[in-house]
C-alpha positions, -999 to 999 in steps of 0.1 A, spaced: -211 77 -207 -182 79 -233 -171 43 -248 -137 48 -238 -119 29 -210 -112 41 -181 -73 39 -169 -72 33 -135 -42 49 -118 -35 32 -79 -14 54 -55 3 25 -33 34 42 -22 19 53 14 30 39 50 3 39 74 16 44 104 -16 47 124 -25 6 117 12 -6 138 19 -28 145 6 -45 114 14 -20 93 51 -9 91 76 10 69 92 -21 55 52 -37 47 25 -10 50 -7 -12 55 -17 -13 15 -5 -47 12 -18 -59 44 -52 -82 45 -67 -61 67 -101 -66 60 -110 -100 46 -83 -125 26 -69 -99 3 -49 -71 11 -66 -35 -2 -42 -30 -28 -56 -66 -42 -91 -54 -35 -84 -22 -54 -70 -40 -85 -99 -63 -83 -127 -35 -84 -108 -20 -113 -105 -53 -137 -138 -51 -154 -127 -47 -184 -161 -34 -202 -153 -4 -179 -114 -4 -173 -79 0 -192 -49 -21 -175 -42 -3 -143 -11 21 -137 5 10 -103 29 39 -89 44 31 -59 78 37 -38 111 14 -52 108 -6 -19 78 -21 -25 80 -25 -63 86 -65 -58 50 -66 -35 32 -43 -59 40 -75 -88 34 -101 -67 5 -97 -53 -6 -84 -87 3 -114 -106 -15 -135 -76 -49 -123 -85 -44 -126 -120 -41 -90 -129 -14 -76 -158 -2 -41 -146 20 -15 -154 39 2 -122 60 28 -121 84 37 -95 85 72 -77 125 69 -66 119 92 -32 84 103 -16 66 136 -24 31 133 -13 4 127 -36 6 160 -59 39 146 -80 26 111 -83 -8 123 -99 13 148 -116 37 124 -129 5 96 -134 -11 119 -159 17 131 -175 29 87 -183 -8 79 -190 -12 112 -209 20 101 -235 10 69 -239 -26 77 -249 -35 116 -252 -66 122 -239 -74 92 -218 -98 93 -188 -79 82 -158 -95 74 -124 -69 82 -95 -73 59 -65 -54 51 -31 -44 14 -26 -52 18 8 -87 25 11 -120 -3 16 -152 0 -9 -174 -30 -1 -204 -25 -28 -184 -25 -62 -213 -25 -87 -225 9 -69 -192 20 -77 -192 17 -112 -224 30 -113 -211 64 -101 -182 63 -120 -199 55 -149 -217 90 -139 -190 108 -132 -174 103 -163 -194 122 -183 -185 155 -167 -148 142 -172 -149 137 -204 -163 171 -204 -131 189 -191 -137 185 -152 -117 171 -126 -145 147 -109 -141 143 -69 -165 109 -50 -176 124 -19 -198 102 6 -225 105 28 -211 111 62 -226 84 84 -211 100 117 -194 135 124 -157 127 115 -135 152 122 -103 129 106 -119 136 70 -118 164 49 -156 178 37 -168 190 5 -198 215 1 -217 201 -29 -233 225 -52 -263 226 -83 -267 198 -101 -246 194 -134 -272 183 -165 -302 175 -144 -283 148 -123 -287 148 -86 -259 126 -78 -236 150 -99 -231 186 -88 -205 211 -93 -185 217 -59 -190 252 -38 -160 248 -17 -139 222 2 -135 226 37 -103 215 60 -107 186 90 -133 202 113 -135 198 150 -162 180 167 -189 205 166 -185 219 128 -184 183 119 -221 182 132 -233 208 114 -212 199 81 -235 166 85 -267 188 92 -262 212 59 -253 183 36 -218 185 31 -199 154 19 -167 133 32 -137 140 8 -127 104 -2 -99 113 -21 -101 93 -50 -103 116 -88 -113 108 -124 -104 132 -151 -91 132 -188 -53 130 -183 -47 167 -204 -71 181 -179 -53 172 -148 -18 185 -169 -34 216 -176 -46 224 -140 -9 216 -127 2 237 -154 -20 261 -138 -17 258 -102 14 238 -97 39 249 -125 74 233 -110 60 200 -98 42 197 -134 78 203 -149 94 180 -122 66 151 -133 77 162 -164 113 156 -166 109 127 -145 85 105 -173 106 116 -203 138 106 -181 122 74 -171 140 40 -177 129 7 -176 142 -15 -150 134 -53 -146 96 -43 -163 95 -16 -139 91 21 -157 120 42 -133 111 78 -131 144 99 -130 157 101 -94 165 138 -99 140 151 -117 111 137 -96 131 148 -61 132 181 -74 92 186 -69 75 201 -40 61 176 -11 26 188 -9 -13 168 -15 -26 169 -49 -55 187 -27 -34 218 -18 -17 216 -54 -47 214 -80 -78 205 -68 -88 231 -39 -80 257 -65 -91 250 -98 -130 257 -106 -134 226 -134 -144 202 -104 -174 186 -101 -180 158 -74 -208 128 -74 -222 111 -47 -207 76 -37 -236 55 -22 -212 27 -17 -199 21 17 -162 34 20 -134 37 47 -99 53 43 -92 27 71 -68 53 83 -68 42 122 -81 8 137 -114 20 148 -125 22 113 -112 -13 110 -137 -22 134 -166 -4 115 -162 -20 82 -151 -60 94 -181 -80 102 -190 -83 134 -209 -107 159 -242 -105 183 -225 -82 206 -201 -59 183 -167 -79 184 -148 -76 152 -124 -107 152 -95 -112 122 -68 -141 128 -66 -163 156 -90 -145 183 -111 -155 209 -134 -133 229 -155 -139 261 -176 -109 278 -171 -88 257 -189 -61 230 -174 -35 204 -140 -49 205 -117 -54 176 -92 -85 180 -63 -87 151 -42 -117 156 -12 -125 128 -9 -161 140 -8 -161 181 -39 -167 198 -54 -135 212 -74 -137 238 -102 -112 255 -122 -111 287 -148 -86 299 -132 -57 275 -159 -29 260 -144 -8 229 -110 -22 229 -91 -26 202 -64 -57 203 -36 -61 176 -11 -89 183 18 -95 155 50 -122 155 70 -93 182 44 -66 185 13 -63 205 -6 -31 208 -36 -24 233 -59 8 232 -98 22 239 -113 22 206 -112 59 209 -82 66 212 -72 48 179 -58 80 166 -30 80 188 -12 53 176 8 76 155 20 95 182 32 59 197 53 50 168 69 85 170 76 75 205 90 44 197 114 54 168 130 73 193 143 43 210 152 32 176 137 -5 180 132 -26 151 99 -35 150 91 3 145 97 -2 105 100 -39 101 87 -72 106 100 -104 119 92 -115 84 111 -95 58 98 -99 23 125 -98 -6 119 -103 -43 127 -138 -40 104 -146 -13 111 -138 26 137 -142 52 116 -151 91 131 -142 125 126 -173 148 153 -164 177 183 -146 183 214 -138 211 251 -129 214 270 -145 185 236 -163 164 209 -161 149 177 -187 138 164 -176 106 134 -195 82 140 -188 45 115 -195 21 123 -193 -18 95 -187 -46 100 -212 -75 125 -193 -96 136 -171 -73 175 -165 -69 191 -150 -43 223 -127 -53 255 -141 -52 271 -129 -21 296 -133 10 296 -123 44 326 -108 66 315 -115 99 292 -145 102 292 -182 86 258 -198 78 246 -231 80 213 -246 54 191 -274 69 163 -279 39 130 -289 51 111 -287 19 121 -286 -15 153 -289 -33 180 -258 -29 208 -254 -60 233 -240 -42 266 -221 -53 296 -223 -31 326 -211 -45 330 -222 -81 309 -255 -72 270 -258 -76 254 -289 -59 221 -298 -53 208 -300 -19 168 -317 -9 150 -325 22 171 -334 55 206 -322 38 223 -293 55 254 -275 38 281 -252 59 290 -216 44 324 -206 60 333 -171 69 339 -148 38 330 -174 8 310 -167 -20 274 -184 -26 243 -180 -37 210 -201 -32 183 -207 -61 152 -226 -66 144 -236 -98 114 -266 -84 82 -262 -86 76 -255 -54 87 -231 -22 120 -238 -10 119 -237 28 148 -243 49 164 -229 87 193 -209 83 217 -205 113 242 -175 115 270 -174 140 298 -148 142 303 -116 155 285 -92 133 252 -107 120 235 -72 110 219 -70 74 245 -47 62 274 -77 62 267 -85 27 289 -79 -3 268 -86 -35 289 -97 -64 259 -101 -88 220 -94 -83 194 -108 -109 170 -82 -90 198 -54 -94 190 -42 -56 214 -19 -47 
């Protein structure tokens, strides 16, 4: 293998709508901990920090999420650089756009593309084949990991591998890749040898611009036009808005790599799930004596092969085979284990009736910290704020509603009008109708207190921001 680092680019600007009702638009599935105590964008940035192996990672994600793609960064301990696609257009114009930042930065560097969404649970085997599949990159080939199908999938896509490249089984040049087949093709897919498609890509970062150039002129000269327009915002490295919209919504698959013929693809022999539905959930979380897969606050009782997700509220099972159980703060969701796949067709069901808990959660992240639902009717509403240290909120007023503070940890500096006070545990502060304030915390630890809103409009929208450290629009 070449000496030189590898930069590891991580596509987290996806949505996941097959994991509700713990995944949502607002907080999707890539910053969820879905398997274990970090979410699989941490675990992503985790198998990418050795740094014998790996540059600092290039994060490009969506503007909504730019706040979670930092902080859960900076809570692992990793330094990254993230750049912000300003609308979404599938994975071919962020890998366009990846290569095209990396590539100007450091001409020639070998990037390794990966989703932020996906599980890998043996990282040394990992390095080992990227470590193999470097060479052919460095050579001038786009390099695809494919895996050894363990079961006929028919959600995957499948590659045909072909000969060997230098004498090395576990890296051959690739005879075709073949769409999501139906039940029986995917059995004889497994029978001849064909690999699962995992997605994930290292190549040199001029090879990649080279085969967009190819195969993908406009969204090449939208990625284009959308680095060298780029501005940075807060640390965050803004593509331009127009240029990047202007590219085609398509896969980097249908763009590039189903059509150029410089792709090689090595064997993964670590285990891997796209965790795309909650069945494979089930299959990579560790499981008891009879099959039950159990995250949160669940408890089981005659039952095998279940999966029991509980964000907080106990969960409870009797006598259920192959079920899969997912209970959040306002959401549960029940379903056979093989009918996982239909959730997505539920959440189109359910954005029809335009209910809330489609796209967001009763805790609503902000770059601050978050804002928690704890009840609601006509007129009010019971909120629980928590502040990071440092974090400010904007300085604001409301139309319709007046708010009242009650701190019950922490010490709040608080703005109303032209006066800032201090405010600590037990004290409670009333924000009339239509005055300014703002709320900080500059301890040392979370600020938490209960907010109560009263008025006649208490929607998210009834806020006029006079000044925003975060510049949110």
């Amino acid at each position: 293998m070449t000496d030189k680092k590898i930069v590891p680019v991580i596509l987290a600007g996806g949505s996941g709508t097959r994991l509700w009702p713990v995944s949502r638009d607002a907080f999707p599935k890539q910053f969820q901990p879905l398997v274990g105590n970090l979410s699989t964008y941490q675990q992503t940035l985790r198998r990418v920090s050795e740094p014998s192996l790996f540059a600092e990672p290039v994060v490009v994600t969506g503007d909504a999420f730019r706040f979670f793609t930092r902080r859960q960064a900076s809570d692992i301990g990793v330094d990254a650089t993230i750049v912000l696609e300003p609308a979404r257009r599938d994975s071919a114009a962020a890998m366009a756009a990846a290569a095209v930042f990396v590539e100007r930065r450091a001409p020639g560097s070998l990037v390794m593309a990966l989703a932020a969404d996906h599980v890998i649970l043996d990282d040394a085997i990992f390095h080992d084949a990227i470590r193999l599949g470097a060479k052919a990159a460095e050579a001038g080939q786009i390099v695809v990991f494919g895996l050894v199908p363990t079961e006929p999938k028919t959600s995957y896509g499948y590659i045909r591998p072909g000969a060997p490249i230098d004498g090395e089984e576990d890296l051959r040049a690739v005879d075709a890749f073949v769409e999501k087949p139906n039940a029986e093709t995917a059995i004889e897919y497994m029978r001849s040898g064909f690999l699962w498609n995992s997605g994930n890509f290292l190549f040199r970062s001029d090879v990649m611009i080279r085969e967009f150039a190819a195969f993908a002129p406009d969204i090449l000269q939208a990625a284009e036009a959308a680095v060298v327009g780029a501005h940075e915002d807060l640390g965050f490295h803004r593509l331009d808005e127009a240029a990047f919209s202007a590219a085609r919504k398509t896969s980097i698959d249908y763009a590039v790599i189903e059509k150029t013929r410089d792709i090689a693809v090595v064997y993964g022999r670590f285990r891997w799930s796209d965790v795309g539905a909650w069945d494979a959930i089930w299959q990579v979380t560790e499981q008891d004596e009879n099959g039950n897969a159990i995250h949160g606050n669940g408890v089981v009782r005659g039952s095998r092969n279940s999966l029991i997700h509980s964000d907080g509220i106990l969960t409870t099972v009797i006598g259920a085979d192959d079920l899969v159980v997912i209970a959040t703060a306002d959401a549960v969701m029940v379903a056979p284990k093989d009918k996982a796949q239909e959730v997505k067709g539920l959440v189109d069901q359910l954005k029809a009736t335009g209910l809330d808990q489609v796209a967001v959660h009763r805790r609503d992240y902000r770059p601050w910290g978050y804002v928690e639902g704890i009840d609601s009717g006509p007129r009010f509403a019971v909120k629980r704020i928590v502040v990071d240290p440092e974090g400010v909120l904007s300085l604001q007023r409301h139309l319709h509603r007046s708010e009242h503070w009650v701190v019950v940890r922490g010490t709040a500096t608080v703005t109303i009008g032209t006066e800032e006070r201090l405010l600590t545990e037990n004290q409670s502060l009333y924000v009339p109708v239509g005055t300014v304030h703002r709320l900080a915390n500059h301890g040392k630890i979370p600020l938490e207190l209960i907010e109560v809103q009263t008025g006649a409009y208490l929607g998210e929208d009834d806020v006029d921001r006079l000044d925003d450290v975060y510049k949110r629009r």
